[in-house]
C-alpha positions in Angstrom: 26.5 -17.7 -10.9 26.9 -16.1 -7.7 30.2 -15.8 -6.1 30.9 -17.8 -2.7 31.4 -16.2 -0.4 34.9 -16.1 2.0 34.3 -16.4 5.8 36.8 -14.3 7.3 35.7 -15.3 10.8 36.5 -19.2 9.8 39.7 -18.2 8.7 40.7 -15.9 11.4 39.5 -19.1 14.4 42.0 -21.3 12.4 44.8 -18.6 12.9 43.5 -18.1 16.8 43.3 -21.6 17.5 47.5 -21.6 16.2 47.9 -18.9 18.0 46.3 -20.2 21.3 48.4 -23.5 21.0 51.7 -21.2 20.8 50.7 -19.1 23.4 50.5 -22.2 25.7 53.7 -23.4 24.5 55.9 -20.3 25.4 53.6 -20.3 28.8 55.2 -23.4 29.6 58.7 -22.7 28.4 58.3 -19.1 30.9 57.7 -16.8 28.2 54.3 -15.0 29.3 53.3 -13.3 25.8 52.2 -9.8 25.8 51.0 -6.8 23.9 51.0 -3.3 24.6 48.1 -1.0 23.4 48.1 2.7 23.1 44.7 4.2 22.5 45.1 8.2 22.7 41.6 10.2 23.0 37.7 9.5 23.0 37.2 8.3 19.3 34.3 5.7 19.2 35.4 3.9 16.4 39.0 3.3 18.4 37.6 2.3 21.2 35.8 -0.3 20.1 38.8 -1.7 17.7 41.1 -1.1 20.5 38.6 -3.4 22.6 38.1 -6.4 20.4 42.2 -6.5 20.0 42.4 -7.0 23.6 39.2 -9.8 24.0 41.0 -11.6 21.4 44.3 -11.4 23.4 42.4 -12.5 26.7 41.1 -15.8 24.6 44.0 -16.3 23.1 46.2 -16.1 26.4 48.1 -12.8 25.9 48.7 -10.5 28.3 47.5 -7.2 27.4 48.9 -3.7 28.4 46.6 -0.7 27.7 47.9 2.9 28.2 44.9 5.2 27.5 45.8 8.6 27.0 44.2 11.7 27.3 42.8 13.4 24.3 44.8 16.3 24.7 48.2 14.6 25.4 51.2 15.6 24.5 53.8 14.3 21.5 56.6 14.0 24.6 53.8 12.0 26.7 53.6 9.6 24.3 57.2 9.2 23.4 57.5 8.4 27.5 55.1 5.8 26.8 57.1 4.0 23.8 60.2 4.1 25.9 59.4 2.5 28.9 57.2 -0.2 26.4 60.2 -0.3 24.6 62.3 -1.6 27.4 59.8 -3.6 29.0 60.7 -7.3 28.6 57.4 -8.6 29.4 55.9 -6.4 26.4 56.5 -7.9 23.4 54.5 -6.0 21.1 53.6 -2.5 20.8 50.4 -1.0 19.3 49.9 2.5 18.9 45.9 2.5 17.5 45.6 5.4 14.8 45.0 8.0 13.8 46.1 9.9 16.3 44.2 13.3 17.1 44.8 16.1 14.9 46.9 18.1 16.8 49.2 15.1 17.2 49.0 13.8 13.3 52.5 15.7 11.9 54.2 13.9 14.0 52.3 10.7 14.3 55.2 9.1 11.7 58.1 9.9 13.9 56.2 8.4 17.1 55.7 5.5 14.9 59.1 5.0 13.8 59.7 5.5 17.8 58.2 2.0 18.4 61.2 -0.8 18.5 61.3 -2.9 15.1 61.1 -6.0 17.1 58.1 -4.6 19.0 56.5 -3.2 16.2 53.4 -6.0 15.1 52.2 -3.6 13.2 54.5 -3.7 10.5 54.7 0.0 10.1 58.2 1.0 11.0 61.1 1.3 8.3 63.1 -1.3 9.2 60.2 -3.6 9.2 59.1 -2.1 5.5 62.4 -2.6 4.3 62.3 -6.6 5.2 59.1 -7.0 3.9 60.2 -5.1 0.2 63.4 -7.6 0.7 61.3 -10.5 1.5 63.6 -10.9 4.6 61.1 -13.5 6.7 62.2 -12.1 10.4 60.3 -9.2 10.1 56.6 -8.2 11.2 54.4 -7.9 7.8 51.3 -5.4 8.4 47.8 -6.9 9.8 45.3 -6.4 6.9 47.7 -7.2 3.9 48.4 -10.2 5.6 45.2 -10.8 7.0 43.9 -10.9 3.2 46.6 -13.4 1.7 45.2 -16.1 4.0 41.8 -14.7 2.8 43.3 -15.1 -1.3 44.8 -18.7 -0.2 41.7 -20.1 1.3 40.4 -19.8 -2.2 43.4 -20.3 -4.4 46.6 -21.5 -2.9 49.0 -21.4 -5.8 49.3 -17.5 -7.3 51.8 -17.7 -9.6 50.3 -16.0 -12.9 47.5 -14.5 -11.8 46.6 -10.9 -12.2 46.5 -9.1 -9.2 45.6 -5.3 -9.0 45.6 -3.5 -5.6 43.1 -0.3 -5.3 44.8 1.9 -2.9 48.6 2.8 -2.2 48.4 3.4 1.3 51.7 2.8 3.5 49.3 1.1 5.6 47.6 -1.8 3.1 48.0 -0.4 -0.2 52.1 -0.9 -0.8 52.7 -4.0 1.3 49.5 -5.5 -0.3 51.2 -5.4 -3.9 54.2 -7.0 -2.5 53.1 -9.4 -0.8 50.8 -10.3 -3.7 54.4 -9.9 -5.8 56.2 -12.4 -3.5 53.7 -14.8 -4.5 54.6 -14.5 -8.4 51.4 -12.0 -9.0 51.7 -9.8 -11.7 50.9 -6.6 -10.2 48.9 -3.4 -11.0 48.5 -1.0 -8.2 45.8 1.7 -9.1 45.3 5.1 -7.2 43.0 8.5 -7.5 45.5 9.7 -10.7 44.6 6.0 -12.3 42.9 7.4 -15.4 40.6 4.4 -16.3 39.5 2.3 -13.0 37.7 -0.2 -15.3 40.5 -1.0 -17.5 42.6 -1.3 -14.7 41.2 -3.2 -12.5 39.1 -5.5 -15.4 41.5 -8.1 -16.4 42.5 -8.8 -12.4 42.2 -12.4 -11.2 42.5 -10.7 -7.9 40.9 -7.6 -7.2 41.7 -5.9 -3.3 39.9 -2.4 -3.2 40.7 -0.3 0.0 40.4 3.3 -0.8 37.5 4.1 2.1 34.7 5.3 -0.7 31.4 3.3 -0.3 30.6 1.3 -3.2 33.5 2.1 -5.4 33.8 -1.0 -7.7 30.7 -1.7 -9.5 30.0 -4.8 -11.6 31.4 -3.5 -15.0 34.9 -3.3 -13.0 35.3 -7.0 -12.5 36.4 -9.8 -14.4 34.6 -12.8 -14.2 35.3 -15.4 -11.7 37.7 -13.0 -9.9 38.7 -13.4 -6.0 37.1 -9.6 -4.9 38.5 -8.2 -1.7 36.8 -5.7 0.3 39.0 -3.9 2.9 36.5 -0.6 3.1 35.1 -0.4 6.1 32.7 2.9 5.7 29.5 4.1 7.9 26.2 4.8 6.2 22.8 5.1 7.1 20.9 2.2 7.8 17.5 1.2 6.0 16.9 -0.4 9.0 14.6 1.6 11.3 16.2 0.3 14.4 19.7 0.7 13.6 20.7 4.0 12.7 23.9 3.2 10.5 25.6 0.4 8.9 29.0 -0.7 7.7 29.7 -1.1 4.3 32.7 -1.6 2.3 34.2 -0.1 -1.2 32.3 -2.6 -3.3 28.8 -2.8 -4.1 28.5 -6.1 -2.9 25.0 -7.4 -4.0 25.9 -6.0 -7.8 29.8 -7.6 -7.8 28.6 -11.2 -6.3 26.9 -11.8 -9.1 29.8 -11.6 -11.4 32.8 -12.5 -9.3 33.9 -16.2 -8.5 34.1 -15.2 -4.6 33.6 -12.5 -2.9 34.7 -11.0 1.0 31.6 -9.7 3.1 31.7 -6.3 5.1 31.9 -7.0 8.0 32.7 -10.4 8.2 35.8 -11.2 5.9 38.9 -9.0 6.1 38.1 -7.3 9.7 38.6 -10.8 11.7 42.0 -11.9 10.0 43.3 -8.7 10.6 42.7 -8.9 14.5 44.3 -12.8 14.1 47.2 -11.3 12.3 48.0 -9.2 14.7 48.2 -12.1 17.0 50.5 -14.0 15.3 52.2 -10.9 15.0 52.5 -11.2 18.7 53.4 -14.5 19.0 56.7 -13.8 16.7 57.7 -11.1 18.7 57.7 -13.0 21.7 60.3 -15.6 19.7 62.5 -13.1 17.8 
């Protein structure tokens, strides 16, 4: 049987349309919600993410604040950027896109940890890690893992039992992933490039989330029947299509694991849209907090 297939757009228009209304609502109480994007260099594939994060703040009513910063800026340039976003009441939230260029990545941690907690919709600063691994609800949870437990729930809204194994331990998706996915009484199993058997491990999952950024990683004979498969790659390849010249393609070899899994993300299509919702929402507590 093939799997179905999750619509990630569907879901993510749900969480918009929330989003909208509470946009309105703060409107009218005076609260004008805002978000604050920080896109340093000329990289395409930035540019274009940075752009849909901001058409989706325009439908949803956010104000949005872009700072677009030259490719050779410095690390105090942007610190003077967080700082005055920092103490700018009419910002809420604060997105810094990354990565940032290489002569700025060893210290791309500290300018994140720069970013206010409260500001941070991201989820990436400390403070807001520690909330998350302490369940503490006032905190801002990271986009994607979040994005793909509304993904998870639109299929199977109780997860207490099931097997869950995360591909990927990323500070970014892979860690909060697995707790979230804990939190919701998962058992589990977070598999990375010293895992010696990928099959084994990821075999028995009920819930299998791959994000490792390697095109068509899990095959078949790596997934358990009937499992919920999540596909947060997001890779360039060459299209077959002789008027496109690339294509994007996730970590799992879609056409072979739909016909074994019980339901299946696309790429693009599935995680990509919830993610930009997320971030929204993200948004939207900031502005209440």
């Amino acid at each position: 049987m093939t799997a179905q297939i999750i619509d990630g757009r569907a879901i993510a228009n749900a969480i918009k349309e929330e989003v909208k209304e509470d946009v309105a609502a703060l409107k009218a109480q005076g609260t004008q919600v805002g978000l604050a994007v920080i896109l340093v260099g000329d990289d395409p594939a930035s540019h274009v993410y940075v752009g849909s994060k901001i058409k989706a703040c325009e439908a949803a009513g956010i104000e949005s604040f872009e700072h677009r910063m030259a490719e050779n800026c410095t690390e105090q340039d942007i610190r003077h950027v967080i700082k005055n976003l920092n103490g700018n009441p009419n910002v809420h939230g604060i997105l810094m896109q990354l990565p940032l260029p290489d002569h700025l990545l060893d210290v791309q941690e500290k300018l994140v940890q720069m970013i206010a907690p409260e500001k941070d919709v991201d989820g990436l600063t400390i403070t807001n890690a520690g909330k998350l691994f302490l369940a503490h609800g006032d905190g801002h949870v990271p986009c994607t893992p979040q994005g793909c437990m509304h993904l998870i729930r639109s299929v199977t809204p109780d997860l207490r039992g099931k097997t869950a194994t995360v591909i990927g331990r990323s500070n970014l998706f892979g860690k909060p992933m697995g707790q979230l996915l804990a939190q919701a009484d998962c058992t589990v199993n977070m598999v990375h490039r010293y895992t010696k058997d990928l099959i084994a491990a990821s075999k028995n999952a009920d819930i299998l989330v791959v994000a490792t950024g390697n095109v068509d990683l899990i095959k078949a004979e790596h997934v358990k029947a009937g499992a919920i498969v999540i596909d947060v790659g997001i890779n360039r390849v060459p299209s077959d299509n002789p008027d496109k010249k690339w294509k994007i393609v996730g970590d799992v070899d879609y056409e072979a694991v739909k016909e074994v899994a019980g339901y299946i993300t696309p790429v693009p299509g599935g995680v990509g849209p919830t993610t930009i919702a997320c971030l929204l929402a993200n948004t939207v507590k900031a502005a209440t907090i």
